[in-house]
N, C-alpha and C positions, 0 to 999 in steps of 0.2 A: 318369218318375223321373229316367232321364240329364240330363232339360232342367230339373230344380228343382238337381240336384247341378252341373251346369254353372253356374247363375245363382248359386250359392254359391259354388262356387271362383272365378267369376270376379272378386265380389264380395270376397270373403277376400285374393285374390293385388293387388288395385288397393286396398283398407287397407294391406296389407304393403307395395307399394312406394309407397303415400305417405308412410307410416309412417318406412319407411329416413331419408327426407330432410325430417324435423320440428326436426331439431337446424341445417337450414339457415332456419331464421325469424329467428334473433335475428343471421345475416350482414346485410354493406349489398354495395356496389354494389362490384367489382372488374376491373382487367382491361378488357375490351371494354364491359363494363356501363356504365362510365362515355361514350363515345362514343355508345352507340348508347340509351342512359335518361336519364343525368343531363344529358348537354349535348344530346341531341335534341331541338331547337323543335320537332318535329313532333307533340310530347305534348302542349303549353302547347294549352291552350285559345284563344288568341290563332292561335296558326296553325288555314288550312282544313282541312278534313277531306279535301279534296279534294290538297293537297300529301301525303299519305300516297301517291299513285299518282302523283308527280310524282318525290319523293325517294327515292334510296335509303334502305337498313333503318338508315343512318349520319344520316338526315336531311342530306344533299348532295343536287343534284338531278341525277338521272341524265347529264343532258345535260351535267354538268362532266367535266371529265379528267380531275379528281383523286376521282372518285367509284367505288368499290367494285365498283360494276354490282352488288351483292346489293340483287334485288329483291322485298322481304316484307310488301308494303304489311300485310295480314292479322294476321302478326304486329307489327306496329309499332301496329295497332288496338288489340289487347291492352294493348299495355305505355301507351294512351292514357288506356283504360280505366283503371288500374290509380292513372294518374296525377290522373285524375278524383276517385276515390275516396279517396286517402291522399295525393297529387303525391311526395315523395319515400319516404317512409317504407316502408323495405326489406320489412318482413314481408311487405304485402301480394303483392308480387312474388313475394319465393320460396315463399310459401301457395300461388300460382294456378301456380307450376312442379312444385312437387309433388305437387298434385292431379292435375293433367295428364299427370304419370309415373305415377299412379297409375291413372287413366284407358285409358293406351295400354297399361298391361301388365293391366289386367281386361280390355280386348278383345282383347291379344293371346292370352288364354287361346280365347275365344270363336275368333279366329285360327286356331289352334295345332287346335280341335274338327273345322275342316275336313279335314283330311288327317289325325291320326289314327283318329279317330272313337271316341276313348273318352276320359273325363275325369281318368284318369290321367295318363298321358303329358303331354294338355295344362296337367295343373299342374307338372308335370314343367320343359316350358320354361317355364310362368307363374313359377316361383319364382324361375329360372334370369334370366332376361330383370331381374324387378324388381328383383332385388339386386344385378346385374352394375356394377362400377366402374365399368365404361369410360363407365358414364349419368350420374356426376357432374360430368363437365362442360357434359352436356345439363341437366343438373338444378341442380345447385348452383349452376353458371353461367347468370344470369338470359339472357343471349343465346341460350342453348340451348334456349330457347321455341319457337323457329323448329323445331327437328326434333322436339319433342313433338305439335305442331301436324301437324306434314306429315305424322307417325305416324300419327295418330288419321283425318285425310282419306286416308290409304294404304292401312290396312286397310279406312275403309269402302269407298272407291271400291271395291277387290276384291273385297268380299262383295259388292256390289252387284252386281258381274259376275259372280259367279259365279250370282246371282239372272238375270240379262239371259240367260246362255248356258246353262240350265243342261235344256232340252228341245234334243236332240242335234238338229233339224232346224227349229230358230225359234230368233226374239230375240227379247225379250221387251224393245222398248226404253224403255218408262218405268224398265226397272231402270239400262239402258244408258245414260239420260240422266242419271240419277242419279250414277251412275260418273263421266260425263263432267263433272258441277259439283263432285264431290266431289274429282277428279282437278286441274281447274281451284283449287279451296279449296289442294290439297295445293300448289300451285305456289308462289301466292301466299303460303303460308305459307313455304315454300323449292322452293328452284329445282329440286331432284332429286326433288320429289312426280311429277316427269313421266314418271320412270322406273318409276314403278304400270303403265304401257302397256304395255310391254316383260313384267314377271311376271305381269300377266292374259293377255295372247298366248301366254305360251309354257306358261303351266299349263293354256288354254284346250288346244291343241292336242295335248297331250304326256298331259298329270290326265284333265281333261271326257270329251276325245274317243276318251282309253284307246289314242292313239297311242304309235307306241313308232320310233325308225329304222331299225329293219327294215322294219315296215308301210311307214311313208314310200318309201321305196327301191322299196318292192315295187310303190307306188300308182302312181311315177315310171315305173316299167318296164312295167309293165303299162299305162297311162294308164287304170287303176282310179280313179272317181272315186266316193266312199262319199258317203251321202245327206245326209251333215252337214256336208260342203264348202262348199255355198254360202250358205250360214248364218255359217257357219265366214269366208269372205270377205268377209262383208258387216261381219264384225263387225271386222276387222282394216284394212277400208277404213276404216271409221267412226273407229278407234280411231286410226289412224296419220293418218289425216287431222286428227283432232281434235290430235296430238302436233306436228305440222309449222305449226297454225295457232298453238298455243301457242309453239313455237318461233320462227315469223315475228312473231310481235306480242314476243315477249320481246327478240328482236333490235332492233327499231324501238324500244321503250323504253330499252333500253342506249344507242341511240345511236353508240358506239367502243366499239372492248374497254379493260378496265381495264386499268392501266397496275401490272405487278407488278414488284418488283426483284431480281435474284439474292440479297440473302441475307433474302429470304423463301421464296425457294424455290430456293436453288444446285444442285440435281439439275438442276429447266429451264434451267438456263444453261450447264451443263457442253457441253463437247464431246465428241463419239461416242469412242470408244463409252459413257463414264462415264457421260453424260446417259440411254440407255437400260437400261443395267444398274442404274444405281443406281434408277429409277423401276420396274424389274420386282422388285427387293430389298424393295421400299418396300412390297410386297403381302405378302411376309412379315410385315416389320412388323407392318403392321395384323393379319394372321391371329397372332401372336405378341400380341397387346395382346389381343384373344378371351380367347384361351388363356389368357394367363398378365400378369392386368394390374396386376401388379406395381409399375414403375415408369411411373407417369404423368406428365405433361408436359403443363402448359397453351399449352403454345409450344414448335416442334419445329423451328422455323426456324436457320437459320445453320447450323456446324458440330456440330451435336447425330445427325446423321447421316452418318459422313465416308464421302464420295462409291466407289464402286466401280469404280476407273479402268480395270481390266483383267479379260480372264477367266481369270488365274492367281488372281486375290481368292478367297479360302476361299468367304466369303458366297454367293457365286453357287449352290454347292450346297446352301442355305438357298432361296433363290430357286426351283431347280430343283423342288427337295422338295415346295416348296407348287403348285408349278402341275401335277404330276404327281398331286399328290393330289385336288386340284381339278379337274383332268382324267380322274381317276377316278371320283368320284362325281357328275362329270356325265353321265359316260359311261355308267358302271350305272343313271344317274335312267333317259336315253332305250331302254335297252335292252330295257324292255317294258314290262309295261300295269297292274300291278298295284298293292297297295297302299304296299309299299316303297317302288317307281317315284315313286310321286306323292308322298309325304311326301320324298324326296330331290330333287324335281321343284322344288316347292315351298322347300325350306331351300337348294338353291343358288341357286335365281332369286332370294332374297331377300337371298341372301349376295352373292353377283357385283353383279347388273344395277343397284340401287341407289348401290353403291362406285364402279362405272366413271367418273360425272362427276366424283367427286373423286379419283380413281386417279392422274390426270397421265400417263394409258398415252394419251388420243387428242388430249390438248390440257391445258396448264399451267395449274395452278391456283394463288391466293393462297399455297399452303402445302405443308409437305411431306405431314406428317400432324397431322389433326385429329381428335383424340378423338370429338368429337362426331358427326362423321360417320360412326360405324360405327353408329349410333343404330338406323337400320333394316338392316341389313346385320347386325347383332347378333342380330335374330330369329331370321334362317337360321341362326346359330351354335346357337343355345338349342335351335329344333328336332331339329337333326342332332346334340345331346349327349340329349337328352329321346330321340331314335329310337334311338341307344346305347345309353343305358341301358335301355329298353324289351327289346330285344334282348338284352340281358346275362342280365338279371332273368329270363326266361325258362328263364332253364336254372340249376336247383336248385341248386347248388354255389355260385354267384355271388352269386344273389340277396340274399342279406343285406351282405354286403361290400359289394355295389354301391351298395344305398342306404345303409349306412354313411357311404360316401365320398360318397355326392352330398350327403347330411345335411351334413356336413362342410364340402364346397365351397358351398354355399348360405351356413352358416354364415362362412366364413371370407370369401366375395364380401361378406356383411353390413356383417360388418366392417371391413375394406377399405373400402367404401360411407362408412359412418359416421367413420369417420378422415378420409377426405378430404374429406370434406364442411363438415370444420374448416380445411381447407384454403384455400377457396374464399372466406376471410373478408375477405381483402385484396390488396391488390398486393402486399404484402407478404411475407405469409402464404405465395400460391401459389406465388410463386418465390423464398421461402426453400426450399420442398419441392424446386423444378423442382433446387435448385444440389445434392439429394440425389442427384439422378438423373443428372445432365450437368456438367461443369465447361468444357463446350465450343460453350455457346450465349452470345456476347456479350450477347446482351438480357438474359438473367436478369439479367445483374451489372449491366445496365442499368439494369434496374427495381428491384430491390434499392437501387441508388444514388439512384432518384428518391425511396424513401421517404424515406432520411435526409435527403436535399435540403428536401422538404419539411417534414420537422422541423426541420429548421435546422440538421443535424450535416452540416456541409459537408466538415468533414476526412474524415468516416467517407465519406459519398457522394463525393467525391473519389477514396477508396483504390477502392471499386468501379466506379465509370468509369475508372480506370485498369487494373484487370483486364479491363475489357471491350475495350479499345484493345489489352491486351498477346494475349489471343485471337482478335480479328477484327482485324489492324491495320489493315485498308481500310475498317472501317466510317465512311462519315463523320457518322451521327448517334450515337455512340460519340465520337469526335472531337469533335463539337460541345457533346456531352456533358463532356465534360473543357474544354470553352473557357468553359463559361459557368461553373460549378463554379471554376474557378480567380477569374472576372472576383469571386464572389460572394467569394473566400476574398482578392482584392485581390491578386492578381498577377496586372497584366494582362500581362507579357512572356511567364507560360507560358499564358495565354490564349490570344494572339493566336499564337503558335505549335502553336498544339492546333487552332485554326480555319483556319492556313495547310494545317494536314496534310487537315484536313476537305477543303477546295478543293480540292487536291490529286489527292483521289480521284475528284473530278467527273468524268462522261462528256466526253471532249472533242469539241467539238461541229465538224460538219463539214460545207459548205455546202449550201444549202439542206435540212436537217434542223432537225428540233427535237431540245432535249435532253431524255429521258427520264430522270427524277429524279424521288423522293418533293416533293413542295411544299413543306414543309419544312425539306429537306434546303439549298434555293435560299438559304436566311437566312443559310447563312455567309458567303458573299459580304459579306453586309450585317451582318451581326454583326463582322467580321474588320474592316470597312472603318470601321464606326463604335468597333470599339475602337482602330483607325488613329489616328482623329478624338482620341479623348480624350488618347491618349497625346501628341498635337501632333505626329505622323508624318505631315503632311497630304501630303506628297508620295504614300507608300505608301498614304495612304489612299484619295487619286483613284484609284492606278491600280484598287485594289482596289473600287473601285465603278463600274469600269469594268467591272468582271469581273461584279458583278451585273447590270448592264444587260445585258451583252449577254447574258444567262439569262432577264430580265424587264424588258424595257425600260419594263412599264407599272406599274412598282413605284414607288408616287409616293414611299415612305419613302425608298428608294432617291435617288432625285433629291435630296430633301432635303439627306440625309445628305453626298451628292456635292456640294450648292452648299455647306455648310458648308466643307467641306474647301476648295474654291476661295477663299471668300473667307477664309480665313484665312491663305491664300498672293496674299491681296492682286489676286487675280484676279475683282474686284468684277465686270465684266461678262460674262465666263464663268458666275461665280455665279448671276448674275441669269437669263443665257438658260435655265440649267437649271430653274430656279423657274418658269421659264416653262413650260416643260417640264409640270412636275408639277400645276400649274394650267390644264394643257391635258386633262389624265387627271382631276383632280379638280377641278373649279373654286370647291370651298368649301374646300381643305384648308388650316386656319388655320395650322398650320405651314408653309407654303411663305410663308406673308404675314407671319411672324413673321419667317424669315430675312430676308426682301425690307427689312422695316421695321429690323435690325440695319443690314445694309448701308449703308443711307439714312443710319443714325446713323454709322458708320464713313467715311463718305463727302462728309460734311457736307450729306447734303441733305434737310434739317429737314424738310420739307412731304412727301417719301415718305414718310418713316419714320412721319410722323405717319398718314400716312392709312394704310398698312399697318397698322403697330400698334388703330388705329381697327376697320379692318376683321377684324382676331384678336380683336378683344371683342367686334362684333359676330355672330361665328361661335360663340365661346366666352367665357360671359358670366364666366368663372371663371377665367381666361388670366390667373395671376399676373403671370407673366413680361411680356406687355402693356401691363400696369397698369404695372407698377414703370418698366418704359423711359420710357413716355411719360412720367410724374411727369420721370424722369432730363433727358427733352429738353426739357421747359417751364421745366427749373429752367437748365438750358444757354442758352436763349433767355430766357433772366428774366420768364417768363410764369408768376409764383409763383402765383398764385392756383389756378389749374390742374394747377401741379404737386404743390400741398398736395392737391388734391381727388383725383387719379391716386394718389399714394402712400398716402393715406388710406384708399382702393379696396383698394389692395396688402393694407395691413397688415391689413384686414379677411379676407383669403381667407388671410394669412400673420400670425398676429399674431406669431409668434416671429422673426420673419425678419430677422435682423441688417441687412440693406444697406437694406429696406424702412424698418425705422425709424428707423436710424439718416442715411435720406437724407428722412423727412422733417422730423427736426431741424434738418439745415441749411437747407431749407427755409423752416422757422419762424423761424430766427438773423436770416435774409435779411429776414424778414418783418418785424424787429423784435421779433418775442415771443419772447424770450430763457426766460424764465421754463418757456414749454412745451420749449422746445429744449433747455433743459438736463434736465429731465425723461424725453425720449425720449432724451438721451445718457444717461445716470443705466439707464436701462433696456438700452440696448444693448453697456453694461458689465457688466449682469448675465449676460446672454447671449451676451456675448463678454469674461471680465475682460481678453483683451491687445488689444483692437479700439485700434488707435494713435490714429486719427483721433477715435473716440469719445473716450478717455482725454485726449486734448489739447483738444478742443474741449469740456471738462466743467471744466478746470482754466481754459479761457481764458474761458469765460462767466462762472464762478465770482468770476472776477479781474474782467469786464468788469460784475458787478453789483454793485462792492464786497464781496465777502465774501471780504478778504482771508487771513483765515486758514484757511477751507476752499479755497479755493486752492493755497492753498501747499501745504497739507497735499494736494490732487488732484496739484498739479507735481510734487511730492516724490516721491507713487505712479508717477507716469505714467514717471520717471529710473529709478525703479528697474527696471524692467520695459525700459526702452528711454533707455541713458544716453549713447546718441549723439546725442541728438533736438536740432539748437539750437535750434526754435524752444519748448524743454522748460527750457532753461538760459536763455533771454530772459526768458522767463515769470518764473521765480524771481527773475531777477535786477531784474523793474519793478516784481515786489510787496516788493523789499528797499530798492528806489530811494523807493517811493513812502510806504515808514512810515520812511523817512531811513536804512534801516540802509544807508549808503554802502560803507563796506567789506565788509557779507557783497554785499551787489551787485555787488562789484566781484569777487569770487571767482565769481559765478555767470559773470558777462560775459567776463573770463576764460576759463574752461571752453569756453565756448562759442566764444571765438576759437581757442582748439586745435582743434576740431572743424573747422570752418570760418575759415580765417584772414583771409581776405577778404570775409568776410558783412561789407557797411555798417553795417548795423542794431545788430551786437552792437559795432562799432566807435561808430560814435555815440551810441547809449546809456552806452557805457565811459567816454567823453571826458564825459557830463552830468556822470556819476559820478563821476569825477575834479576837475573845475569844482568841485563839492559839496565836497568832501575838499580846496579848495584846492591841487587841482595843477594851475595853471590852464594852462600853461606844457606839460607833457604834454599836458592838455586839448584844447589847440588845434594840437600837432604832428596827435593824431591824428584831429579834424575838417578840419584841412589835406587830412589825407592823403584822407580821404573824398571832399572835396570835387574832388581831383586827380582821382579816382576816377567820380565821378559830379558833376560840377556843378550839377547842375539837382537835387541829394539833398534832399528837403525839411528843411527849419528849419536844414538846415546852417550855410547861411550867417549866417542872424539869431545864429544860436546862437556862431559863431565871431565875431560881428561884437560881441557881448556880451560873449562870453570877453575880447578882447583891450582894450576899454574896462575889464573886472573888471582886468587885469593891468594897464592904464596907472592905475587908480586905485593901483591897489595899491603902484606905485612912486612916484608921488606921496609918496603916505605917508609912504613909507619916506623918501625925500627928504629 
């Protein structure tokens, strides 16, 4: 009868908590989801199945520097699967996170049966554990798969051993070996499944064995050895040897330890005594998030925890409180052999030994506190409230008030549960919440500002990267944040001052070290250097790519970037060695051959640039910019035919592209096809109406096909728009010369000699014009003058040698 009412409640309690987190189906992807599901090639059916144990759970491959070292090949199997079935679409995701919470709180009922021994109590924690907060980040947050996983391989591994150990003077090791794949499953799932070894040991000895530290002491001193010692060490041999091998093979997989930054975790960075006070504070904390988890936090990093520099800080006696209490009821677990014993035995080993790898008490971890981490450490809580109330209940007075208030606190955890589980719906979302709780974590205001960013509300993402600069002022991806945010909002001067302050804060680096830095974090360097570049600061922008190299000297953008700024300071063969450079690191990288092919063009030396340019559309068959030069240098070298067929190329990958068509009009002018030429000028007036060169060359072809009144009528636009142009006032004045109207010519020709007072051109056409108008006499002062001017001026001289025959006839005449 107990074991059909167990299989019900435990049934009942794994509905109920999957039930809580059914309103997280219709979420998508937030937060770390997005690194470790959306952008994970390790899901794509295209990668091996066999990269799952090469990558970490980030899909990076352990062996880089900049990789996580979290390694969950198992869970990342999962979220493969998942992607097999639906590839993006969220439901399926948070369905198989909520089953699986659902999963681990029906066996932790099963759980919970071994050390009470009755199926009260253990629904007691079953209710407690499934509707507790602190699981929506294990839950709602699809990454949190990884501790549902190691949950469900932690309790079996356990039951198993208690199966393996459970005749006081044998092992029984098929259960043992059980344990040991199940313990191994738990790893792979997360790295803290290995701390299952540690509370099958100590329940083994303390629960099983009905030891207690007295007996111990007394076995010491007497060198009493009881008949289930050697059982008892085989299994602890077995067990810790099997933790040391996982340990060794987990190490050789990591390869280096990862590489974390103080404000991920500014307690490990402080100095003593801050750095240990504040990391023994930090267990309150979490026993505080138990209790009472109120205000959650998807992100706990930076100043959301100000440090505990001294032992005058209040806090400390917060700190004090929990390790004394903790110190107590580990104390009464060993104190002797009975039922109590073992059910405290049990709910602190589960509470402690689990917590320690993410504690930061024996070694620093990615973070300060992570919600998700108290996932299994949460049982021991549920237990030790479940043996409470147990306890309470017992004595008549209490009994109804107590389960009153647990009724209650189930209820109100529910709740709680289901609120924040709408939480978890975006980046958004979670830290609009987080800016509820902390106003003193630069990343909220961070990520807050990445949404709008990606809306497009730059001013608004702007004001919150600016709050996050005005709380963390050292952060430099906060700073970076604000450089790129201003470059979007077109002010690159407070750009490029938001990415000086970023550099700034870089480690300074000091010989033979590397710099330890996010990867990242490396880009303002080359952010800063190539807004150098754009603003035409190319001085400040070498130096400033100097400052990248010597960070990443194998950064070919980097190089790039660097030859740019050379050759615009006219330092063509510095430019060049560095291309060389970057072509030594990449040897197809089409941009390094695109600058190289500039160069050549700046340089006059046609046959690089040609083959450069060549081999940038051999690399990239799509290479506008390519396209369009070469056209530019066939047309420079009058190799038209060529250059029609390059810019033709262009306009095809750019139809709108003002310089593309309107360079291969002049092309066509050259070619003789006037017709098409005025066509693409006619078009790159649409797309540009003040394009000068267009607007003149539309008026002068106009003119040069006869179609004198659309002409004039193009001249007339092209003055208004640009009325100092003289070759704009020539124009008007040879289609006024050529339908005879000599005196509005003469007003055109005119103008255009104010503008220019010594242009020949507008002077000789003036003198035809005058000739015309019989002033011949003027006429030929000012083809004189021309000709003083330039002797060899074409028609000049025929033309004065005319004029002056016009005036000797003319006196004749008169005669």
């Amino acid at each position: 009868m107990e074991g059909n009412s167990l299989k019900i409640v435990s049934l009942l309690i794994g509905v109920f908590g999957t039930g809580l987190y059914l309103n997280t189906l219709n979420l998508g992807f937030c937060f770390d989801d997005i690194t470790a599901i959306v952008n994970n090639q390790d899901l794509r059916s295209s990668t091996s199945w066999l990269k799952l144990f090469e990558n970490d759970f980030w899909g990076t491959p352990m062996s880089y520097e900049a990789s996580h070292k979290s390694y969950r090949p198992l869970t990342v199997a999962t979220f493969r699967l998942n992607y097999a079935a639906h590839e993006l679409e969220g439901l399926g995701y948070h369905l198989a996170n909520a089953v699986i919470h659902g999963l681990v709180s029906a066996l932790f009922v099963v759980f919970s049966q071994v050390v009470f021994g009755n199926v009260s109590s253990s629904l007691l924690s079953g209710l407690l554990f499934a509707s507790h907060p602190i699981h929506t980040e294990a839950v709602a947050g699809l990454v949190g798969r990884a501790e549902g996983l190691c949950s469900l391989f932690f309790m079996v591994a356990f039951l198993a051993y208690l199966k393996a150990a459970k005749t006081s003077c044998s092992t029984d090791f098929k259960w043992l070996v059980l344990c040991l794949l199940a313990t191994v499953a738990a790893v792979l799932s997360k790295e803290l499944g290995v701390t299952v070894i540690g509370v099958c040991l100590v329940y083994d000895l303390f629960a099983l064995r009905k030891t207690s530290l007295p007996v111990l002491l007394d076995m010491l001193r007497r060198r009493h050895k009881p008949l289930w010692l050697s059982s008892f060490v085989t299994r602890v041999v077995v067990m810790l040897g099997a933790a040391v091998v996982i340990m060794v093979v987990r190490l050789r997989i990591m390869h280096n330890v990862p590489i974390f930054l103080p404000f991920d975790n500014p307690p490990a960075f402080a100095e003593t005594p801050g750095r240990q006070l504040t990391q023994l504070y930090l267990v309150f904390l979490n026993a505080w998030l138990l209790l009472c988890p109120a205000g959650l936090l998807a992100d706990w990093s930076m100043g959301t925890v100000p440090l505990v520099e001294s032992l005058a800080d209040p806090r400390n006696l917060l700190t004090l409180s929990t390790f004394s209490l903790l110190g107590a009821v580990g104390l009464t677990a060993i104190m002797g052999a009975g039922r109590r014993n073992r059910i405290l035995i049990l709910a602190i080993s589960m509470l402690v030994i689990p917590f320690i790898p993410a504690s930061n008490l024996l070694f620093s971890v990615g973070f300060v506190i992570a919600e998700r981490i108290l996932y299994i450490p949460s049982m021991g809580f549920c237990i030790l409230v479940a043996f409470g109330v147990e306890c309470v209940v017992q004595r008549k007075y209490f009994r109804h008030i107590v389960c009153a208030l647990f009724v209650l606190l189930v209820l109100l955890f529910s709740g709680k549960t289901v609120v924040r589980n709408y939480q978890w719906d975006s980046d958004f979302t979670i830290f609009s919440s987080a800016l509820k709780v902390t106003q003193s974590n630069a990343k909220v205001y961070s990520n807050i500002g990445h949404h709008y960013e990606n809306e497009g509300d730059f001013k608004t993402a702007e004001k919150f990267f600016s709050q996050s600069v005005e709380v963390q002022p050292d952060d430099i991806g906060a700073w970076m944040n604000v450089g790129r945010i201003n470059s979007a909002l077109k002010k690159p001067k407070l750009a490029i001052q938001a990415y000086r302050k970023a550099v700034s804060f870089m480690p300074k680096l000091t010989p033979g070290t590397k710099m330890r830095v996010a990867p990242n974090h490396l880009k303002a360097y080359t952010k800063l250097a190539n807004l150098l570049n754009d603003e035409k600061d190319y001085t400040a922008a070498v130096e400033a790519f100097r400052g990248a190299l010597s960070v990443d000297k194998n950064n070919v953008e980097t190089h790039n970037g660097y030859a740019e700024a050379l050759r615009e300071l006219g330092r063509y063969e510095e430019s060049k060695s560095r291309l060389q450079h970057a072509l030594a690191i990449e040897p197809d990288n089409h941009v390094s051959y695109f600058h190289l092919g500039v160069i050549g063009l700046r340089t006059g030396n046609t046959q690089d640039a040609e083959r450069a340019f060549k081999k940038v559309i051999k690399l990239d068959v799509t290479h506008f910019n390519a396209y369009h030069n070469l056209g530019i240098l066939f047309h420079k070298t009058k190799r038209l035919p060529e250059a029609e067929q390059y810019l033709r190329k262009a306009m095809s990958l750019k139809p709108q592209h003002v310089g593309a068509v309107f360079g291969l009009s002049v092309v066509l002018l050259d070619l003789g096809r006037a017709v098409e030429a005025l066509e693409l000028c006619n078009k790159t007036i649409q797309l540009d109406p003040t394009h000068k060169e267009a607007l003149f060359n539309f008026a002068l072809i106009l003119k040069d096909l006869g179609r004198a009144e659309e002409a004039a009528v193009a001249a007339k636009h092209f003055l208004s728009i640009y009325p100092q142009h003289l070759k704009g006032h020539l124009i008007m004045g040879d289609l006024n010369a050529h339908s005879e109207e000599y005196k509005e010519a003469l007003t055109w020709y005119d103008a255009a000699l104010r503008i220019q007072p010594d242009s020949l051109l507008a002077m000789h056409n003036k003198a035809i014009v005058l000739a015309n108008l019989q002033h011949t006499a003027d006429a030929i002062k000012i083809i004189e003058d021309v000709l003083r001017k330039d002797p060899n001026y074409p028609s000049a001289q025929q033309h004065l040698d005319a004029m002056k025959q016009q005036l000797a006839k003319a006196a004749k005449k008169g005669a």
